[in-house]
C-alpha positions as CSV (number, residue, x, y, z in Angstrom):
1,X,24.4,-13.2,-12.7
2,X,21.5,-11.6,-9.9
3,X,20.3,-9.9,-12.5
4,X,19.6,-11.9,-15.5
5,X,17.7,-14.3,-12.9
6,X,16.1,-11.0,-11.8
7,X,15.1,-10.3,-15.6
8,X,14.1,-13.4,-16.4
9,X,11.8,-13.9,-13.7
10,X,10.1,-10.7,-14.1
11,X,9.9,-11.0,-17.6
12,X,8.3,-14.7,-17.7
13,X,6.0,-13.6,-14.5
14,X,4.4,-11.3,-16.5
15,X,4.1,-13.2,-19.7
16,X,2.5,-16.1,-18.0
17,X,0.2,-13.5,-15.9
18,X,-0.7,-12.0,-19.4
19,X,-1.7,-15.5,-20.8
20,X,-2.6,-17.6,-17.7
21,X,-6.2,-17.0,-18.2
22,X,-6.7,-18.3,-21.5
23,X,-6.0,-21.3,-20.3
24,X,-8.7,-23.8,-18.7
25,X,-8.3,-23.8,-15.1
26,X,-6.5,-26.6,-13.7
27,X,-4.2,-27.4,-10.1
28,X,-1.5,-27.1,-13.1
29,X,-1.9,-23.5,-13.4
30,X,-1.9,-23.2,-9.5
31,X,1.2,-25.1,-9.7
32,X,2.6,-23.0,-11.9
33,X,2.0,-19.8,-10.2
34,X,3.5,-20.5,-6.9
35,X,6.4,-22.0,-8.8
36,X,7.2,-18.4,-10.5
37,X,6.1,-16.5,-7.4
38,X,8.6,-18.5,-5.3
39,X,11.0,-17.8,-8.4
40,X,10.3,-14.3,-8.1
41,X,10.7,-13.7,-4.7
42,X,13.8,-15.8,-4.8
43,X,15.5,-13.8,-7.2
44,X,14.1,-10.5,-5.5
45,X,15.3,-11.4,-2.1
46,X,19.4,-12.7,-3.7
47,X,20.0,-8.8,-2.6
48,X,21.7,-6.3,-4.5
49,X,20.0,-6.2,-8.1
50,X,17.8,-3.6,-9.8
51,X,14.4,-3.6,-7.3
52,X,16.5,-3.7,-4.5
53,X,17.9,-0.4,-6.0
54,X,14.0,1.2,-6.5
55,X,12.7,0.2,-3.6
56,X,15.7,1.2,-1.6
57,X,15.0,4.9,-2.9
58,X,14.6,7.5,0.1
59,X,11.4,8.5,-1.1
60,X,10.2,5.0,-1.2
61,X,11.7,4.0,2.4
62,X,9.6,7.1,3.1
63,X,6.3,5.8,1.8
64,X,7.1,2.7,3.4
65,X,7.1,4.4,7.4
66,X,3.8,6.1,6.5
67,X,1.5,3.4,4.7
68,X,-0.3,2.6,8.4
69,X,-0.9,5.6,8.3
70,X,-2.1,5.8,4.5
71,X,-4.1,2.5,5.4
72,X,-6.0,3.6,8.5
73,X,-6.7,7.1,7.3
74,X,-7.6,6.6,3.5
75,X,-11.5,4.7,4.1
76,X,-12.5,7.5,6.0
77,X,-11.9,10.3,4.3
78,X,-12.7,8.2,1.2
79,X,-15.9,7.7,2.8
80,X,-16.4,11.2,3.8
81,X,-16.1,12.5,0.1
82,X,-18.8,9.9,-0.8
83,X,-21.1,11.6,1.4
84,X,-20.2,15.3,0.0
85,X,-20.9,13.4,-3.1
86,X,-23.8,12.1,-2.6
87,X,-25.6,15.7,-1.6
88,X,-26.1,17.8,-3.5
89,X,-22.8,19.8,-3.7
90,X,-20.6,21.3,-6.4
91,X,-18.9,18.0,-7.5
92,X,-22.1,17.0,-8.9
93,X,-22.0,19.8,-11.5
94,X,-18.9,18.7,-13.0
95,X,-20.4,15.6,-14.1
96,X,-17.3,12.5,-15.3
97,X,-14.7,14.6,-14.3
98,X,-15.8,15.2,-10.7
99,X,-14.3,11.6,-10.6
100,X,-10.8,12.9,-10.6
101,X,-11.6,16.0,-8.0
102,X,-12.9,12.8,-5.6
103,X,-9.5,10.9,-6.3
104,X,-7.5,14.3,-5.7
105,X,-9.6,15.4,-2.8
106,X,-9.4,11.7,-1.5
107,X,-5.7,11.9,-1.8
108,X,-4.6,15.6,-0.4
109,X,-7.2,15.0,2.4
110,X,-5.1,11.6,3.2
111,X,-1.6,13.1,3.3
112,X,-2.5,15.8,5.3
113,X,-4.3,13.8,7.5
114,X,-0.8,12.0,7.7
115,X,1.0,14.9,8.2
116,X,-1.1,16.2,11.0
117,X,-0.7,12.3,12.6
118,X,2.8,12.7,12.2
119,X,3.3,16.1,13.9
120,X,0.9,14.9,17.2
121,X,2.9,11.4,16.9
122,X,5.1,11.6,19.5
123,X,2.2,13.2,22.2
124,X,0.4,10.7,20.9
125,X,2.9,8.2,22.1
126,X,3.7,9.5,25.6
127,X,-0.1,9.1,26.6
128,X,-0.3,5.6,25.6
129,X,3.4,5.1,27.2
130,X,1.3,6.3,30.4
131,X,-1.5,4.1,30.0
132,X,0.8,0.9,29.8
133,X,3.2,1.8,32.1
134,X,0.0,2.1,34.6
135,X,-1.5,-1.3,33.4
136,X,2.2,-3.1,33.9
137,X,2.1,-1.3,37.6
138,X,-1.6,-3.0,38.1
139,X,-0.1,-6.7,36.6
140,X,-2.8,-6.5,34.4
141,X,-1.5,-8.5,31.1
């Protein structure tokens, strides 16, 4: 029963986002949107039916510990290839495809980056431990 709700949300979500913006913009349309997102989340949330089942994945759950991680570290080194870019280095002598050696080089730089975060985590986390176990023993909020 969770799951034909499941499909038929999903299914008339994306119809409507497919179509929604042939239509003239009106408060209708808003209406209508929060209406099927509510529906959506609704029928998402009901608990065991097929997205509970992806996003329940080990390898997702996984993704899901490390995305501050992907979030604070991507920009950087995101902007750092833009400067290598922007010189003149070897990716300019690819030409289009040094697009995809920037996405690849964006991404390897990013996970290793987390891996290295992860590895000094926990001596990461006993310094700051020390700094607010000091600022408690001051009474400084």
């Amino acid at each position: 029963q969770h799951y034909l709700l499941e499909t038929f949300s999903i299914g008339f979500y994306i119809l409507w986002f497919i179509t929604r913006n042939t239509l003239p913009y009106s408060d209708l349309i808003r209406c209508i949107d929060v209406f099927l997102t509510s529906l959506l989340i609704t029928s998402l949330s009901l608990g065991n039916n097929i997205a509970s089942k992806i996003l329940s994945h080990n390898k997702l759950i996984q993704i899901s510990k490390e995305t501050m991680y992907i979030f604070l570290l991507h920009y950087p080194i995101k902007m750092i290839v833009g400067i290598l870019d922007r010189k003149n280095t070897l990716l300019n002598l690819f030409g289009e495809p040094s697009f995809f050696i920037k996405i690849f080089l964006i991404l390897c730089g990013t996970f290793c980056a987390i891996k290295i975060c992860k590895k000094f985590q926990k001596h990461i986390t006993r310094k700051t431990n020390f700094i607010f176990d000091f600022l408690e023993s001051k009474n400084i909020p």
